[in-house]
C-alpha positions as CSV (number, residue, x, y, z in Angstrom):
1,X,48.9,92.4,33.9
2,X,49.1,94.0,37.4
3,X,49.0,90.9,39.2
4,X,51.3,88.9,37.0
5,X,54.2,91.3,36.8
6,X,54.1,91.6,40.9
7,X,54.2,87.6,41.2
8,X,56.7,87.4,38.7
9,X,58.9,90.4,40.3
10,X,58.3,88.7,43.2
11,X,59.7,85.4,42.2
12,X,62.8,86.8,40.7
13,X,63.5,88.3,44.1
14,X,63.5,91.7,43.0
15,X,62.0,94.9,45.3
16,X,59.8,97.4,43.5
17,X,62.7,100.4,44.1
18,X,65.2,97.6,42.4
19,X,63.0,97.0,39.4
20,X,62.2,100.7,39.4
21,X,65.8,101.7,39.1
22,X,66.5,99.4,36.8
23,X,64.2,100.3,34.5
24,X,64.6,104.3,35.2
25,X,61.0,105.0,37.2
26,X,59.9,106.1,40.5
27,X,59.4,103.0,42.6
28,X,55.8,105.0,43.2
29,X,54.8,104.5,39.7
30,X,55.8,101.0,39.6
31,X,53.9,100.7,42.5
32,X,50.7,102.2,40.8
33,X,51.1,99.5,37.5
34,X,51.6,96.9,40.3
35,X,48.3,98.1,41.9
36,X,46.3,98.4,38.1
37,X,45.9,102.3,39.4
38,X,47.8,102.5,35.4
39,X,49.0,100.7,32.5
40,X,52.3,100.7,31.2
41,X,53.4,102.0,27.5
42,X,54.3,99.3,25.1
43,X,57.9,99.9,25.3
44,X,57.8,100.1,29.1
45,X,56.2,96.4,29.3
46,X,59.1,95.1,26.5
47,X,61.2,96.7,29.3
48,X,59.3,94.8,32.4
49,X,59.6,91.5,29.9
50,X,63.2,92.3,29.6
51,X,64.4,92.5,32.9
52,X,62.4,90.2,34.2
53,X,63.4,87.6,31.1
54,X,60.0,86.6,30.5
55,X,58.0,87.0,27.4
56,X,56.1,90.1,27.4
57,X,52.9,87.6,26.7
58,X,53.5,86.6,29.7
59,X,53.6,89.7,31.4
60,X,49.5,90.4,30.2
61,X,48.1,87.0,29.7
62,X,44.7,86.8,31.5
63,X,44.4,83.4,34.0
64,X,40.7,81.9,34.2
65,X,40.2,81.0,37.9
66,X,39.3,77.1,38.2
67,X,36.2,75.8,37.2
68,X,34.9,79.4,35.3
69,X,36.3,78.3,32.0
70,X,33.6,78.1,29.5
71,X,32.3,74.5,28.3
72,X,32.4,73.8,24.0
């Protein structure tokens, strides 16, 4: 999730203390979900999905690197 909500962050042009204050944390705790140090509650990853207008699914959806996806 950590990765996914920085690139997406990222992409929307937004800093950390920008997302931080709009979502009412300390731009250090962002920081620490950016970084996987923690995980967000529930209802502050509807609020990452929100501001960021993304689906929350997308906020936690796991990527497989190329080539490691499994063969059926």
């Amino acid at each position: 999730m950590s990765t996914n909500l920085r690139r997406i962050r990222n992409e929307t042009g937004r800093t950390q203390e920008e997302m931080a204050h709009l979502l009412g944390i300390s731009a250090r705790y962002l920081g620490s979900i950016e970084r996987g140090k923690v995980s967000p509650s529930v209802t502050l990853l509807g609020m990452f999905a929100d501001a960021l207008a993304v689906n929350a699914g997308e906020l936690i959806a796991v990527s497989t690197p190329r080539g490691k996806r499994g063969r059926d």
